[in-house]
Each structure stands twice: as C-alpha cells, then as structure tokens.
N, C-alpha and C positions, 0 to 999 in steps of 0.2 A: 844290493842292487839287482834288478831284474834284466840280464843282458837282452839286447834286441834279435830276435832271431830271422834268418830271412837276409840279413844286410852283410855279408859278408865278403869283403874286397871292394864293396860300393860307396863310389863317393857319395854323400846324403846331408843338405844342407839344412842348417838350421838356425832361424830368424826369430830373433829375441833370446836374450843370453841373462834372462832372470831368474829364478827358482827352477820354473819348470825348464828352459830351454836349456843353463847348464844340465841338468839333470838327464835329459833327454841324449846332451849329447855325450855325455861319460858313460850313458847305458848302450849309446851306439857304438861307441868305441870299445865298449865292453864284448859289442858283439861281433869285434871284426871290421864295422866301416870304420871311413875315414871322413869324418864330420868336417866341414865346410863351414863356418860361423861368422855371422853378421849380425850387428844392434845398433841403433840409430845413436846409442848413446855412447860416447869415446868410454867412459869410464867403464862400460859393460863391456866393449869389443875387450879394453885391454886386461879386464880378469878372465878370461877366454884365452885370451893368450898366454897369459900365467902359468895357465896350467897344462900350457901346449897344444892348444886349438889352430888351426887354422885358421884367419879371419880373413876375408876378402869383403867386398862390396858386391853384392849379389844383383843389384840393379845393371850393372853396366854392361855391356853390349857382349853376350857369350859369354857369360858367365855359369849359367844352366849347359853349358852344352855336353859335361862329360859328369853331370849329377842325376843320380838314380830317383830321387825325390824331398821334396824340402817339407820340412816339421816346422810348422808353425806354433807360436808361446800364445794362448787364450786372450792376451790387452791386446794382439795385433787384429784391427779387423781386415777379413779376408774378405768380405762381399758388398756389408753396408758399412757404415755407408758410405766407403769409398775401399775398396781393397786398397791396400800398400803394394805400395814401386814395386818391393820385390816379390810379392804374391803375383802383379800382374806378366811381371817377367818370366817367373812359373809356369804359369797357366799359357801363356805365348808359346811357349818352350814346350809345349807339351809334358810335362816335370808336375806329376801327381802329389797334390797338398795335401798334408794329414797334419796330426798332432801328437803329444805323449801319450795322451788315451788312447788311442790307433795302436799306435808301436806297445802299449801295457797288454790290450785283449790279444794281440797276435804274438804277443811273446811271451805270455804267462805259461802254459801247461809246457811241461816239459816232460820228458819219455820215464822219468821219476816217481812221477804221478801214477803207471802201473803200480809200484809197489807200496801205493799209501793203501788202506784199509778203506779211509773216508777221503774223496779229491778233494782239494781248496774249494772253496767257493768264494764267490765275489759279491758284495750288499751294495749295490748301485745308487746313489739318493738325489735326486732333484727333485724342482719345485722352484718357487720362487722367494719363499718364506720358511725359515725353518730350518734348512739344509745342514748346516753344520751343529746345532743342537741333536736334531732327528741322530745325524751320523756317529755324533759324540756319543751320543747318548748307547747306542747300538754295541758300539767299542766297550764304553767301561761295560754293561750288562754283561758283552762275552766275557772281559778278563775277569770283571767277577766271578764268575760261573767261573772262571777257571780254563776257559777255553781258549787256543792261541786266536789274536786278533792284532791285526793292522790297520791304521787308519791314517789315508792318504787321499791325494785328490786337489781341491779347493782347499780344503785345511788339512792342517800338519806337514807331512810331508811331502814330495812329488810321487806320481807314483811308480815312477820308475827308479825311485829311492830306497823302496822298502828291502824286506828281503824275501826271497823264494817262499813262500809259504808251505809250513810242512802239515803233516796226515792230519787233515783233517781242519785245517787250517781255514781263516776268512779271513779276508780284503773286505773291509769298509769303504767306500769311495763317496766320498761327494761330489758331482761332478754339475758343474754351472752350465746354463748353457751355449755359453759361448767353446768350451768343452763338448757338449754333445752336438752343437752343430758341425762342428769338422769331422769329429774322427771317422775312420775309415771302418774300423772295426768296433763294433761293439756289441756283447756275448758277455755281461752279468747273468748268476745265476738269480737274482731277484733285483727286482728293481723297485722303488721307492719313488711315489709323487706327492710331494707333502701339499700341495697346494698352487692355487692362481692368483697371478693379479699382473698387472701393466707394468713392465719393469724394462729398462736394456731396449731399448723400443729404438732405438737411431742402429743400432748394432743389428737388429732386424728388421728392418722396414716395417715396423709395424706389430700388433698384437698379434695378427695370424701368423706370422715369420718367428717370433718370440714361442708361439704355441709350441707348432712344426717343432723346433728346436729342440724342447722339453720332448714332445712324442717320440722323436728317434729312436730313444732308448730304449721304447717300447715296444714300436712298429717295425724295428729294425734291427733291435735287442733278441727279442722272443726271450724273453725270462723266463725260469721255470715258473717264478709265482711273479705277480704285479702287485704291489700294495700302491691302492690308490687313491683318494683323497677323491672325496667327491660332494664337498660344499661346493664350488664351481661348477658351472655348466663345463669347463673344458674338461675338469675330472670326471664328469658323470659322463662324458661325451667317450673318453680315454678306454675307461670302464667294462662301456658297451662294445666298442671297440676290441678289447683283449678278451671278454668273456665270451664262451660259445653257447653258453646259456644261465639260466637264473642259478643255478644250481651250483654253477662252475665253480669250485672252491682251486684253481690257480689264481683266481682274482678276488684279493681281500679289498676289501672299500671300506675307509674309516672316515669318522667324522666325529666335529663337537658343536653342529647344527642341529642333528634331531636322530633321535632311534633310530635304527638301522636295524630291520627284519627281513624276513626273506626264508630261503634255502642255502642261500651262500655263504660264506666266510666275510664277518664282521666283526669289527671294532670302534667303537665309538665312544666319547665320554659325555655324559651328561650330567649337572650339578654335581662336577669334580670327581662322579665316579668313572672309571673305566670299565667298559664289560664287554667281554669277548663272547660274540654268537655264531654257532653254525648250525646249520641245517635246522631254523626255527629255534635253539633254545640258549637258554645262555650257561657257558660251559667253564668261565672265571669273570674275577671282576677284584680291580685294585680299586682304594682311595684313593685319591691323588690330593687330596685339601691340603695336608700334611707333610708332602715332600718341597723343603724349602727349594733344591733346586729346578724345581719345576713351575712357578706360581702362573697362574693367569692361562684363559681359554688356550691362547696359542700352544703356551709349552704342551697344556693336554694335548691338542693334535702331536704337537713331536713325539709324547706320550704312547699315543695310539700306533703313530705311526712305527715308531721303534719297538712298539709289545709285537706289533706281527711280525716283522722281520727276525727278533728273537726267535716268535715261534716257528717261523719256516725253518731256524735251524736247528728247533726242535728243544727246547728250552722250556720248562714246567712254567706258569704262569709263578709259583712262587718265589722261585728263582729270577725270574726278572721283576717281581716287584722287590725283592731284597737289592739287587741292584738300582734301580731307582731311587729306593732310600738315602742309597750313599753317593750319589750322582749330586756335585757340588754346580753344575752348571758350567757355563764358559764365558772366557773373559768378553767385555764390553755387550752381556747378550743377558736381561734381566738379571746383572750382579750386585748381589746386594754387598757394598765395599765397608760400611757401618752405620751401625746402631749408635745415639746418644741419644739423652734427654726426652724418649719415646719419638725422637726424630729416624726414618728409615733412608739411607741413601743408595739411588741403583742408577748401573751403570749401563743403559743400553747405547752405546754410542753404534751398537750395529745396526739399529733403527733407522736405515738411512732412505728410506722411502714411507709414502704415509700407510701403506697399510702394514707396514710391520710396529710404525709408532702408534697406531691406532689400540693395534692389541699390546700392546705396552703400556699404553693409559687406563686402559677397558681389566688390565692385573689387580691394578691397585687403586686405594680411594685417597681421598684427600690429597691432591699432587701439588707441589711446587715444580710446574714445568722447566726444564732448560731444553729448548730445541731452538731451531734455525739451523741458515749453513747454504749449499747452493739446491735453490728448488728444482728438482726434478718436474717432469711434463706432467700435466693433470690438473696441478694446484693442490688445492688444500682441504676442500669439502667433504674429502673423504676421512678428515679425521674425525669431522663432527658428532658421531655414535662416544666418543669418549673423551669430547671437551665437558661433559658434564661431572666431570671425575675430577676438573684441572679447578685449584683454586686460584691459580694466578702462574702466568707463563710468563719467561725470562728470556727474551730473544738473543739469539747470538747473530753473527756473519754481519759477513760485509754489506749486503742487503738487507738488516735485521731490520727499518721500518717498514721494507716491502713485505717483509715475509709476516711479521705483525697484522698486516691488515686484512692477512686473509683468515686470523683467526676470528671470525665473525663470534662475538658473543663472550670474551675471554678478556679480560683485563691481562695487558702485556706492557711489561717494561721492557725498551730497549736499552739491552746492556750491550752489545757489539761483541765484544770480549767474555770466554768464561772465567776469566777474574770475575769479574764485576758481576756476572751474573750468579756463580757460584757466593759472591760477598753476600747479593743480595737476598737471595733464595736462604740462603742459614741465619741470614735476619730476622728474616719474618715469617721463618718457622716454628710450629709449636707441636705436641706430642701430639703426639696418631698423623703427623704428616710426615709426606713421601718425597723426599725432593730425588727428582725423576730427572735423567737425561736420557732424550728418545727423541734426539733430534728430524726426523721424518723430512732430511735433505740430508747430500751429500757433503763431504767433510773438504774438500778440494779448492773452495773458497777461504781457509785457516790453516787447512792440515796436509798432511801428504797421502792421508789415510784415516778412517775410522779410527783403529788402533791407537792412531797418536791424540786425536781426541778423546778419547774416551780416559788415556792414559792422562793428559791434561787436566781433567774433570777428578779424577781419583787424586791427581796430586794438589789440587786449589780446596778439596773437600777434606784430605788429610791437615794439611799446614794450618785448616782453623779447628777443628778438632782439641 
C-alpha cells in the first residue's frame, strides 16, 4: 500500500466505495486521516463499514464543514454531465476534489528514495484505444527483463494498492480519462498516447473536453519523455505541442499509418515490421507477423507504443522483442480461446466502440461476426473499412435489428442472445474461418460489464466444442 502523505489528522471524504475508492481510503487511513465514506449503493456504504469506515451521507446540509477534502472514484461524474449531489456539495463548501491518482503522484517519493542508486519511475498510458494492452504489454517486457514492475491504474490493481516501489523500480499506470481529468497532481516520468477517436463524449461535453482530458498528462504532466501517437490530428497536434523542435528526442511519435522520418525519435510498424529511428536512420527493427499475442494493425501500434516506453527505461531492442514473443495478450482483448477443425475463435468482448472493433475485424480474414449490444453516439459507418473481412454477422442485444441495419452491405442474422448466436456462427463455420466477438457497443444492455460478456462468449463456445 502507498500511504497518503500530506493528510494527517484531516478528516478527507471519499465518494464511491468500489475498487479505487476503498483503496483510496485504507491508503488514507494509512496515512493518518480519518476517511469520511459514502456510495449511493447500500451494499457498498455497508462493506466500508465492515472494515471500519465511517459512513455518513455527504449531501446533507454541513456535512463538508470540518472535511479537508473529498476523493472522488472515476464512474462518479464530477462536471458532465451533471456533477453528483455530493460533488456539488463540495465545491459549495469550498472542499477541493481530487482523486486516487492525485493522492498516488503526491504520495509516491518518499525520503527513501535518497538511498536507491536508480529513483522509481512511473509509465503513464492513455489514449483512447489500446491502453491496457500498451500497459500490459510494458509490465510483462520489464518482469521479463527481470526488472521490478507494477501494474496498476484502470487495470489490475488501484493504485494506491501496490507497494512502495524499490531501487530502481517502475509503476506502470493506465490511467482513463476520466482519471486524468480530476486528479490534482500529476508527475509521471513518461507518458504514453496511444491514440484518438470519439469516446466518453457525455462525460465531456464533447470531443474537445474528451481531448483536453487526455492532454493533462501531458500539458500538465511535463514528462521526461512523451510517446505519442500521431495517426490523429490530436496526436500530431500533442506532438507539436511537447516538442521544442524537429530534433527533440524527449518526444518519441509512433505510428502504423506511414514512415516516420525526420531528426527525432521514432517508431513505427509498417507491413508487420517494427523499426525504431532516430536522428534519420534506422537503429532496430522487430517482426511482429509472428507474435500470436499481438495480431492485427492495432496491437502493432501497442507494439510500437510499449517498444519506446521500454526504451526510455533503457532496455536493448532485443530484450524487449524477446519479451513480446512470450506476451500471451489479455483477457476479452484479441483472445484467441480455441482452435478446431481450422475453425479460429477470438475473444474481444473489450471492443466496445467502433473503432476499436473496426481494428478487430481489419486482424483477421474470413469472420463470423458476433457484435451488437448498446450503441454508443456516432453509429456505425465507421466500421465500414473492415466489413469487407465479415462473412456474415450475428447480432446480439436488446436492439439487435436496430443495430443490424446499420450494418450497410453485411448479411446479418438476428440472434438477440449469444446462445443462439454463438449456436449459429459454429454452424456455419468452416476451416480458415474466424468467429470473432468485437461487439463495437457497450455491454450494459445484457451484462454488467464487457468482462461478463466476453466470459459468456468463451463459455457458449467451450460447451459445443
């Protein structure tokens, strides 16, 4: 655990009592305060209580008046679009909102830290696509290398769960941005933008709010190095932004849109290779055809993106493609769950918007699609670059003939249920086909979560096996 420094004797309340917000507040209690705790949901206030928490109802009239400041859990929104009761009670109260990343950057270094050789460092990752492969991927490369690594954030753990990190040490982080738009502090020594696209857009007012969001890290980070993704205009915009000039190698820019030359620090894959340049020439270069857990354009950008970040912490290009060899991937995110009869079956139940299912279909050929679910804002046009990959799509959700009709040019059957769609798709499969789940909507019309989906899909595709 990472105790909170800074809080000590101070009442400090904290709103939302799930992963991150218990987490939050055993590390504040670690540090001396006395946590304050409220969650909209009974069943949450009373495991808070369990463990000794204080619970109160944080909206009601003076209830801020003898609290130092309230931690906010990432599902709560604070601004769009509508802040919560107790946020606006907050903010009334003059009571300064932050979050666990806030309370992680300002409580990490500790007087200890004189006597390492090499300080911790921190690997920072957003984006909008990508984020927890990229971060995954970073983690196993260091423990293979042999080097200590923690990997907290959005996935794994919280990050005030982990433990101190010793000589030499890295913090991995993934952090969302609903993450980087609160926290109060934030002081990664690198940061990571794997990419753009429309996402979380009610939670920001909008694409430019959604951007902003992402930028923090960056603008208000000051990283030693930036790796930045720069197929988007916001990337290339990001870019220009952190570098002081062409030259500037603090600023790696990767991509698996088109060569990347220059004076500066690059990375980029093109037809599956990866090749690292700087100052004009190229200075390594992996295959990537070959690493099952990596397949299709996108993982290459994770690819690209996690070789720099390796290299900032100074890791031989050969060393991190030996790592990548034995990088299995991650659950419901291009998992291939089995092999039969030249039949492939993959699991990306974290496809929950179209462009992360678009580069899910654009992986692999011959597909027996399973998508549907609740459509996110935009529609569907934007899968069309790799409905030409889909032999036939297998709609799911509760809306599955709405969401059918916007697959312009795709022979769709609506199954509603992945029973029936998983029944039908291993029917009318044959060898060299992919039956794909890359649903490109959210899971919240069936499930409670991607996870439980995607866990649904592996178990309807095991039981006919």
């Amino acid at each position: 655990m990472i105790p909170v420094r800074g809080v000590e004797g101070a009442c400090v309340a904290v709103l939302g009592l799930g992963r991150s917000g218990l987490s939050a507040a055993r590390a504040l209690r670690a540090g001396g305060a006395v946590p304050l705790c409220f969650d909209d949901s009974e069943g949450a206030r009373s495991a808070a209580e369990s463990e000794g928490f204080a619970v109160a109802d944080l909206s009601r009239a003076g209830a801020f008046a003898n609290v130092a400041s309230l931690i906010v859990s990432p599902g709560i929104p604070h601004l769009y679009p509508a802040p919560h009761r107790v946020i606006v009670a907050a903010q009334e109260a003059g009571v300064p909102v932050d979050n666990d990343i806030g309370l992680f950057f300002r409580s990490l270094a500790t007087v200890d830290w004189h006597g390492f050789d090499v300080a911790p460092r921190v690997i920072a990752v957003t984006g909008s696509n990508g984020k927890s492969t990229t971060s995954a991927l970073v983690h196993h490369v260091l423990q293979t290398a042999g080097r200590e690594s923690q990997l907290a954030g959005n996935i794994g753990r919280g990050v005030l769960d982990i433990e101190p990190p010793g000589d030499g040490g890295v913090v991995v982080l993934e952090l969302s941005s609903y993450q980087t738009d609160l926290a109060r502090a934030l002081t990664p020594d690198m940061a990571v933008f794997t990419n753009f696209s429309p996402d979380h857009l009610d939670r920001h007012a909008g694409l430019g709010g959604y951007f902003a969001a992402k930028r923090r890290l960056f603008a208000e980070g000051g990283p030693d190095r930036a790796i930045i993704g720069v197929d988007e205009a916001e990337g290339r915009y990001l870019a220009g932004q952190m570098a002081e000039g062409r030259g500037d190698d603090r600023v790696i820019r990767i991509s698996v849109s088109r060569k990347l030359s220059g004076t500066g620090w690059a990375v980029f894959a093109n037809k599956g290779f990866l090749s690292e340049n700087r100052q004009g020439k190229q200075v390594a270069s992996i295959d990537l055809r070959a690493i099952a857990g990596l397949p299709g354009r996108h993982n290459h950008q994770n690819a690209c993106a996690a070789y720099a970040a390796c290299r900032t912490i100074g890791l031989a290009p050969r060393v991190i493609e030996q790592g990548f060899l034995s990088f299995e991937g991650l659950p419901h995110r291009s998992q291939t769950i089995a092999q039969k009869d030249g039949v492939r079956y993959v699991n990306d139940s974290k496809a929950t918007n179209v462009d992360s299912a678009v580069q899910a279909l654009l992986a692999f050929q011959n597909i027996r699609w399973i998508c549907g679910g609740l459509e996110k804002e935009g529609g569907l046009t934007g899968l069309k670059p790799g409905l030409e990959h889909v032999i036939k799509a297998y709609v799911i959700g509760r809306e599955a003939a709405q969401f059918a009709l916007g697959l312009e040019g795709v022979e769709a059957e609506i199954c509603t249920t992945m029973a029936r769609a998983v029944d039908r798709a291993m029917a009318e499969a044959a060898a060299g086909d992919v039956v794909l789940l890359a649903p490109a909507a959210a899971s919240f019309d069936q499930y409670d979560n991607f996870e439980r989906r995607g866990e649904d899909f592996m178990a309807e595709v095991k039981a006919r096996l």
